[in-house]
C-alpha positions, 0 to 999 in steps of 0.5 A, a space after each residue: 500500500 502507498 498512501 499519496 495524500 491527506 486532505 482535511 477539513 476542520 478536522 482538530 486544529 486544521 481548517 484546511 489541508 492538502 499534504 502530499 506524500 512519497 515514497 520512501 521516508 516522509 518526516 513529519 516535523 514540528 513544534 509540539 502541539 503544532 498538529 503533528 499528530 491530528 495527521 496520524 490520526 486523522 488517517 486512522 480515522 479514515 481506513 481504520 475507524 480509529 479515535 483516541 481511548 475517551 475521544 468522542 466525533 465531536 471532538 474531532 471537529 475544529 472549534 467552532 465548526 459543525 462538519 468536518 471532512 478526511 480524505 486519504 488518497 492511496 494506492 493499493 497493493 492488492 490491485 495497484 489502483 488509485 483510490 480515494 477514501 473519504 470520511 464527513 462527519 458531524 458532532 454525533 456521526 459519520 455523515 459520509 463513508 465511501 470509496 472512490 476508484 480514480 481510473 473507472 471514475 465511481 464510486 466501489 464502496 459507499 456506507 459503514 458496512 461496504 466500507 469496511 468490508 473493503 478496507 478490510 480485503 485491501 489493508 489486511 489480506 483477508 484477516 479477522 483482525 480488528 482494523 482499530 486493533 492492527 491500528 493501535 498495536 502496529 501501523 499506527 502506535 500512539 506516541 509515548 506507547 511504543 514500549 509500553 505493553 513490554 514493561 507490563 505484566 503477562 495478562 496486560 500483553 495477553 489481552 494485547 496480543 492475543 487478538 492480533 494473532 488471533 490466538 482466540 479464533 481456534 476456540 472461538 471457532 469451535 465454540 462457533 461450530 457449538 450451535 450447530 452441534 446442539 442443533 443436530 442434537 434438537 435435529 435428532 431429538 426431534 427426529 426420534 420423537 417423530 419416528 415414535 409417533 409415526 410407528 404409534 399412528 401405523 397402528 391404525 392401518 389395519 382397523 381403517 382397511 377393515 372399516 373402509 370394506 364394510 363402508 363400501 358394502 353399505 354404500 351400494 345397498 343404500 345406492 339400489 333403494 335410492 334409485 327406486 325411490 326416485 322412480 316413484 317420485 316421478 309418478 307422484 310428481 306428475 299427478 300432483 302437477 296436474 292438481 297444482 295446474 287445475 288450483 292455479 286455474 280456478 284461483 286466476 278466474 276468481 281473480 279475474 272476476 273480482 278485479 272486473 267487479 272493482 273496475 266497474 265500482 271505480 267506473 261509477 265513481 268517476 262518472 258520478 265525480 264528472 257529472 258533477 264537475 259538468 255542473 260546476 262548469 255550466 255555473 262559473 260560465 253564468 258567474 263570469 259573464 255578469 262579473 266581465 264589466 267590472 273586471 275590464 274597468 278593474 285591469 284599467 285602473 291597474 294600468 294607469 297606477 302602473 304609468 303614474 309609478 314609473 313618475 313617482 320613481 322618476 322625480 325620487 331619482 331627481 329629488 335624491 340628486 338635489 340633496 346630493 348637490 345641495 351637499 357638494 354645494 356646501 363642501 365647497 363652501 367650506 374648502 375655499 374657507 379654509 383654503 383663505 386661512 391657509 394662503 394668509 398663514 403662507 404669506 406670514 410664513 414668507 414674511 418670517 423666512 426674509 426676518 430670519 435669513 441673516 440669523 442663519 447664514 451665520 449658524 453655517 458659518 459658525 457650524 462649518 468653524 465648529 466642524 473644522 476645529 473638531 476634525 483637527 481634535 480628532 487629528 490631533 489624538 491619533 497624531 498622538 497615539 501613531 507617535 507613541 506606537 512609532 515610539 514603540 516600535 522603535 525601541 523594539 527595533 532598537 533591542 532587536 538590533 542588539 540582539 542581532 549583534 549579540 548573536 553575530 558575535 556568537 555565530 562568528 565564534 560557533 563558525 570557528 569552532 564548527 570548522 576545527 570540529 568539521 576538519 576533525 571529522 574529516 581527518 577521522 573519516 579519512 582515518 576510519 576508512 583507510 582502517 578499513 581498507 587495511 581491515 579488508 585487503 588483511 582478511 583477503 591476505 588470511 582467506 588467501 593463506 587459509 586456501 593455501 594452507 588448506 591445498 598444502 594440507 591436501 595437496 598430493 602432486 609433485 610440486 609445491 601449488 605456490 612456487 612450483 618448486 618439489 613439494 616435500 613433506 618438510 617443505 609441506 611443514 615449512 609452508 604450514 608453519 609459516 603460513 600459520 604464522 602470517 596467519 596469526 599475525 593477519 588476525 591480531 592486526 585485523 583486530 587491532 585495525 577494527 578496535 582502531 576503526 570502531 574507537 574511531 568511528 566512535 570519535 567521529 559519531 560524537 564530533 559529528 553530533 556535536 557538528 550536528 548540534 552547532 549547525 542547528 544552534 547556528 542555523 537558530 542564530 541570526 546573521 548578518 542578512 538579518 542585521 541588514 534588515 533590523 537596522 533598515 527597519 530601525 532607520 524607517 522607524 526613526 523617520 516616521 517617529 520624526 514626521 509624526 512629531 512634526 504633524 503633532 506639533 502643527 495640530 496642537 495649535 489648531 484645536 483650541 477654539 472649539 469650546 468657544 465656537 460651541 458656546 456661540 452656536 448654543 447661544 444663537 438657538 436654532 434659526 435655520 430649523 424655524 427658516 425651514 418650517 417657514 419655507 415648507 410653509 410659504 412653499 404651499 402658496 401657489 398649490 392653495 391658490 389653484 386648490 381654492 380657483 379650483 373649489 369656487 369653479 365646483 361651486 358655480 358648476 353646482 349652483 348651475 345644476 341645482 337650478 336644473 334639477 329645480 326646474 325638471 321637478 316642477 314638472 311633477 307638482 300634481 302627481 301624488 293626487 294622481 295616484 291617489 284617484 287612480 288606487 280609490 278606483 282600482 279598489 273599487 273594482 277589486 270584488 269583481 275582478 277576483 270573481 271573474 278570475 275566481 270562475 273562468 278556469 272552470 268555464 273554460 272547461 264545459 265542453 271537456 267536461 260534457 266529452 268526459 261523461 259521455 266516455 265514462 257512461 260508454 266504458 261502464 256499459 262494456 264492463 258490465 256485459 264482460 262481467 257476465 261471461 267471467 262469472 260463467 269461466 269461474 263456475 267451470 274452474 270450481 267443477 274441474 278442481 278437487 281440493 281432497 284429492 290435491 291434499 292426498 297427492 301433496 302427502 304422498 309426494 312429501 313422503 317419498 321426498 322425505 324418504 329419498 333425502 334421508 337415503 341421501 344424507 346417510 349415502 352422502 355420511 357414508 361417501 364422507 366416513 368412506 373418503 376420511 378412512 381412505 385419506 387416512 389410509 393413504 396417509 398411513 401408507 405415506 407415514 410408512 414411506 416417512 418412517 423410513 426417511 426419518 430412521 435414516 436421517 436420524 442415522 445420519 444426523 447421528 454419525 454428523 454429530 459424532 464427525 462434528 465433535 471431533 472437529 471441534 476438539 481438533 479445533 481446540 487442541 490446535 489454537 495453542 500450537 498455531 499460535 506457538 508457530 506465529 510467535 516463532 515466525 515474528 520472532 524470527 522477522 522481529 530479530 531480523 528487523 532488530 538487527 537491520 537497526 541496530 546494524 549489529 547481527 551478533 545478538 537474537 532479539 525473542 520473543 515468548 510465548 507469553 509475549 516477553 521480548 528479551 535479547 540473546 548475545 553470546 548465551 546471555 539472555 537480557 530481559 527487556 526491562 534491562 535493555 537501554 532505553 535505544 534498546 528498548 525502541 528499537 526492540 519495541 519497533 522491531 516487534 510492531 514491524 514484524 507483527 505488521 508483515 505477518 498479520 497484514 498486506 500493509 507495508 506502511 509504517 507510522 513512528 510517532 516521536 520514537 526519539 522521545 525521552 532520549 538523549 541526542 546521541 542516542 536520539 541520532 544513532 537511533 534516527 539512522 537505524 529507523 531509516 535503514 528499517 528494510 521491506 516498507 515501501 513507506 514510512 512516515 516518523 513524527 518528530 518534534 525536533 529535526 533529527 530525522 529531516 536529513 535521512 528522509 527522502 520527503 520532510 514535511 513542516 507543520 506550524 501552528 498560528 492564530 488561524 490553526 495548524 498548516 503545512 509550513 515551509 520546508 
């Protein structure tokens, strides 16, 4: 895996970050508290769901914020694709959680769940280990916890440990196959105890095949009666329905006959009621003709009443318009009064306005004077205060200036004392590597000579293999001898260059710190680019001080007549307000002029209609008396008028009416002749029928009905037992073919049972030597690690069964409690490393302040070491000082300011 970039957003004391990484080592540095370790976090926030032991989301937020956002852009080592992992949150939860794949431009993985799972297949090759556990205890150690679990007690690092190499997961395995075990034993039981109810329920088959013979007997007998009785039905049947015709017969001609005779009783009264409506006509004719003169003489009166309305409505209308005008008259009026107040209060107005122009022309004179003073107070004050800050600034700039001098003299003293020490290292290097150049041409000579010693030893030829001269069994010792010795002499002074070189390389490790140490204290001190610039700054300081001088001493003698010009203006009142209420006053003079020419025009314009309407009303003087006569004549005539309406619908109709009897008189004549021949058909219908013998046959019929259903329904009760005893039968015969399935199941449910327990005390039994083999395996990665660290291969770095890491060297064993505190780290170190190679596809490495508590010498050697750590394509070290930013491939500066933590300049 390659992580590429971290992008944050108000995610801890980062408003807004990008941060790209590389290959190789990338160094994390800066101040503490500077955000360093926000970055590792936020990482393990988004692939591994990890937050700080007590830590809440909402203390993942920037201060003040209500979302925030990671996203870890990486390249997989399981496709070697590009991806993008995104987290957002709130103050509560996870908002967003998903995946993207740069090169198909989608999302693969959107949700807790789906993101998990893929994290989980891309970080940690198919492992159960909890991501936050491998997290924790590997990729990503919190600072200060490097070493912890191994100063702890057995039990503290079990609880450790054992969840990384999942010492569990064989127990738990068979602890999971527990379930099914016991549910093939329910299985089983269940199966028993249905092959013990089927074996009781087939002890009913032969009573059923038994019942079932004699219910088929029984069902043919009762057959053979049935189909006799429904032949006698039919007889009986028939000659009921001749019978039931016969009644039905007489029954319709008795109701013939007596609807015939209600007709005729209907006829007759409706003949009766025409006669004497025929009357009442012939009557109203004679009432009509005496009451047609005063209903004429009525209708007369009622027209002219109608025309004298319509004059009434017409002078209403003209008498409503008077007062209406008669109104607008006197509004008017009353308008052009009040207008002549209002044009004699303008002209006082304008009067006031020429009294009072002088007054105000000297209130803006002496309020612009006001105005000027005052501007020149304000400049003043801050003339004043720019003149102090100035002075301010200005002493800072001159201590400044001293400190920059006193810093320059001890850079100057660093710089010769840097360069005897960098001249010292060189002279060492040069001697160390001469030493070793010695060491190595010394061990070639002695590899020769053992080569040599050894064909002497094994040579049978002729001739000596080195001079070619007559090998001889005395030469043969002489050169033995000989060799041996330049040998010896070979090894005391190889050891004697290699305890040169390492005393040297020693020398040389302590000047190089200590160059070390005043290259950075001289990098701290300030140099003469830094004098330049606090002298010019200085200098622009002074000049401004002096120019803030003059503008205050020009100001001061300009602020002093405010108070008087003040007083003056208090006294002088307030001319220019009285002026403008004046002037809104007179300004409405010529508005007021038109209003009231407007007004007394209305007026006239009035007077003129009132005069007309006057004139159209006396049109109208004789009216009411009018309508008086013509009401006095119209009541007159209002008896007659109602007796002519009250009897001429009824005259109208005498010829309907005369139509009417004579139709009625004709209809009951034909019904009563149809009356005659109906009484005749019903006297025959009474001799064609005999109630006696229909009453026997009805009785008989029932009897035979009653008979056959009973048949039937003990027919159908046998046909039902009879399906029943042979569903039960067929069920039994099924229950047969079940008792079979069930026996062998329950023979194979059986032997699972017995194969699943012994996998499950295989299972059990191997957890312990698995987890034996794991250890054993990190232990050896582990060493290995150690070794590449601490460039010494001489010890063997264990680690137990019971997680104890301790150091073999040369058959003697330390304990990690008494390793040093270098030691320590990089023991610690080693173990994460191996744990992250054996238990994960992951080949990245996080070091939060590894260096801490130590001292600079032991900081530095164990700085080199970390960086030589082989088979991590990337590995990132936190640091709050620059121990490691000259080994790293890419160094990353974090600052810290009022705005938040950011990426500073490198």
């Amino acid at each position: 895996m390659l992580i590429t970039r971290l992008e944050l957003e108000n995610f801890k004391s980062y408003a807004s970050a990008c941060i790209a990484f590389t290959p190789g080592t990338n160094a994390i540095i800066g101040a503490n508290g500077a955000g360093k370790s926000s970055l590792l976090e936020a990482i393990g926030f988004a692939l591994f769901d990890y937050r700080p032991e007590g830590l809440k989301t909402e203390n993942l937020l920037r201060e003040g914020a209500t979302a925030g956002r990671v996203v870890v852009g990486l390249v997989s080592s399981r496709d070697e694709r590009a991806y993008d992992v995104e987290r957002a949150f709130g103050a509560t939860a996870t908002t967003r959680y998903r995946v993207y794949d740069a090169e198909i431009g989608a999302y693969v993985a959107q949700g807790a769940e789906e993101v998990a799972h893929w994290l989980r297949d891309h970080l940690s090759s198919g492992s159960d280990i909890r991501l936050r556990d491998l997290f924790v205890n590997t990729v990503g150690v919190p600072q200060g916890t490097i070493t912890a679990p191994f100063l702890q007690a057995p039990s503290a690092r079990k609880a450790i440990f054992d969840p990384l190499l999942q010492a569990a997961d064989w127990a738990k395995a068979s602890d999971a196959l527990l379930p099914t075990q016991r549910s093939l034993e329910g299985q089983a039981a269940q199966l028993r105890e249905a092959i013990a109810r089927l074996e009781g329920e087939l002890t009913r088959l032969e009573p059923l095949l038994a019942e079932r013979a004699a219910l088929e007997e029984a069902s043919a007998q009762m057959a053979a009666r049935l189909a006799d009785l429904e032949r006698d039905l039919t007889g009986a049947t028939a000659a009921l329905q001749r019978l039931d015709a016969a009644e039905r017969a007489l029954r319709e001609s008795q109701e013939r006959l007596n609807s015939a005779r209600v007709e005729a009783r209907s006829l007759e009264a409706r003949l009766s009621d025409a006669r004497q409506a025929l009357a009442e006509a012939v009557e109203a004719r004679q009432r009509v003709a005496g009451s047609r003169p005063g209903y004429e003489a009525y209708l007369e009166a009622e027209g002219r009443l109608r025309e004298l309305d319509r004059q009434r409505a017409r002078r209403d209308k003209l008498v409503a318009r008077q007062s209406a005008l008669q109104r607008d008259e006197a509004a008017q009026v009353a308008r052009i009064e009040q207008l002549d107040r209002d044009l004699m209060q303008a002209a006082q107005a304008a009067q006031r306005m020429a009294e009072l122009a002088p007054a105000v022309e000297k209130q803006r004179a002496l309020e612009a004077l006001l105005d000027e003073a005052r501007q020149a107070q304000s400049a003043l004050v801050e003339a004043q205060r720019r003149a102090r800050e100035i002075e301010a600034q200005a002493q800072r700039d001159r201590l400044e200036c001293q400190r920059i001098e006193a810093e320059g003299a001890r850079a100057r003293a660093y710089e010769a004392d840097l360069a005897e020490r960098q001249e010292s290292v060189e002279e060492l290097a040069s001697r160390i590597a001469r030493a070793r150049e010695e060491v190595a041409a010394s061990r070639a000579e002695r590899e020769r000579l053992a080569r040599q010693s050894e064909t002497l030893a094994q040579s049978e030829a002729a001739r000596c293999p080195t001079c070619e001269a007559e090998l001889t069994p005395e030469h043969r010792r002489e050169l033995l001898a000989r060799n041996a010795g330049q040998m010896a002499a070979l090894d005391q002074r190889v050891a004697q260059l290699a305890a040169s070189a390492e005393a040297g390389e020693r020398d040389r490790k302590r000047l190089q710190a200590e160059v070390t140490r005043l290259q950075r204290e001289l990098r701290a001190l300030a140099t003469e680019a830094d004098r330049e610039r606090a002298e010019a700054a200085l200098a622009e300081r002074l000049a401004a001080l002096a120019e803030a001088g003059e503008r205050v001493a020009q100001l001061e003698g300009a602020a002093g007549t405010a108070t008087d010009l003040a007083a003056e203006l208090a006294a002088l009142g307030d001319p220019r307000r009285e002026y403008q209420r004046a002037e809104d006053i007179a300004r409405t003079r010529e508005e007021k002029e038109r209003q009231r020419a407007s007004s007394a025009s209305q007026r006239e314009a009035l007077a003129a209609q009132l005069d007309q309407v006057q004139a159209e009303l006396s049109a109208f003087a004789g009216l009411d008396l009018a309508i008086q006569e013509a009401q006095g004549r119209r009541d007159r005539y209002q008896e007659a008028y109602a007796l002519y309406m009250g009897n001429i619908g009824a005259a109208e109709q005498l010829g309907a009416r005369e139509g009417r009897v004579e139709q009625l008189e004709d209809e009951l004549a034909a019904l009563k002749l149809s009356l005659a021949e109906l009484a005749q058909a019903h006297e025959a219908a009474q001799a064609a029928y005999d109630p006696a013998l229909h009453a026997e046959a009805r009785e008989r019929t029932q009897t035979i009905r009653d008979d056959l259903a009973a048949h039937r329904a003990r027919l159908e009760q046998n046909a039902v037992r009879l399906q029943a005893v042979t569903a039960d039968i067929a069920g039994l015969h099924a229950a047969q073919g079940a008792l079979v399935v069930q026996q062998t199941s329950l023979q194979e449910t059986e032997e699972l049972l017995h194969t699943l327990g012994v996998v499950r005390a295989r299972l059990r039994e191997a957890g312990p030597h698995v987890t034996q083999q794991y250890v054993q395996r990190i232990s050896r990665e582990a060493s290995g690690i150690f070794a590449d660290i601490m460039g010494d291969r001489t010890g063997r770095l264990t680690w137990s069964e019971n997680y104890e890491l301790a150091l073999e060297v040369r058959g003697h064993r330390r304990s990690f409690p008494q390793f040093s505190g270098g030691e320590q780290m990089c023991a610690a170190l080693a173990l994460r490393l191996a744990l992250l190679r054996e238990m994960s596809a992951i080949d990245v490495a996080f070091f939060d302040e590894p260096t801490a508590h130590l001292d600079p010498e032991r900081r530095d050697g164990l700085a080199e070491r970390i960086m030589q750590v082989k088979g991590f394509s990337q590995v990132f070290v936190i640091s709050h000082d620059d121990t490691f930013e000259r080994a790293a491939q890419n160094h990353l500066r974090i600052v810290k300011d009022a705005s938040g933590s950011r990426l500073g300049e490198a």
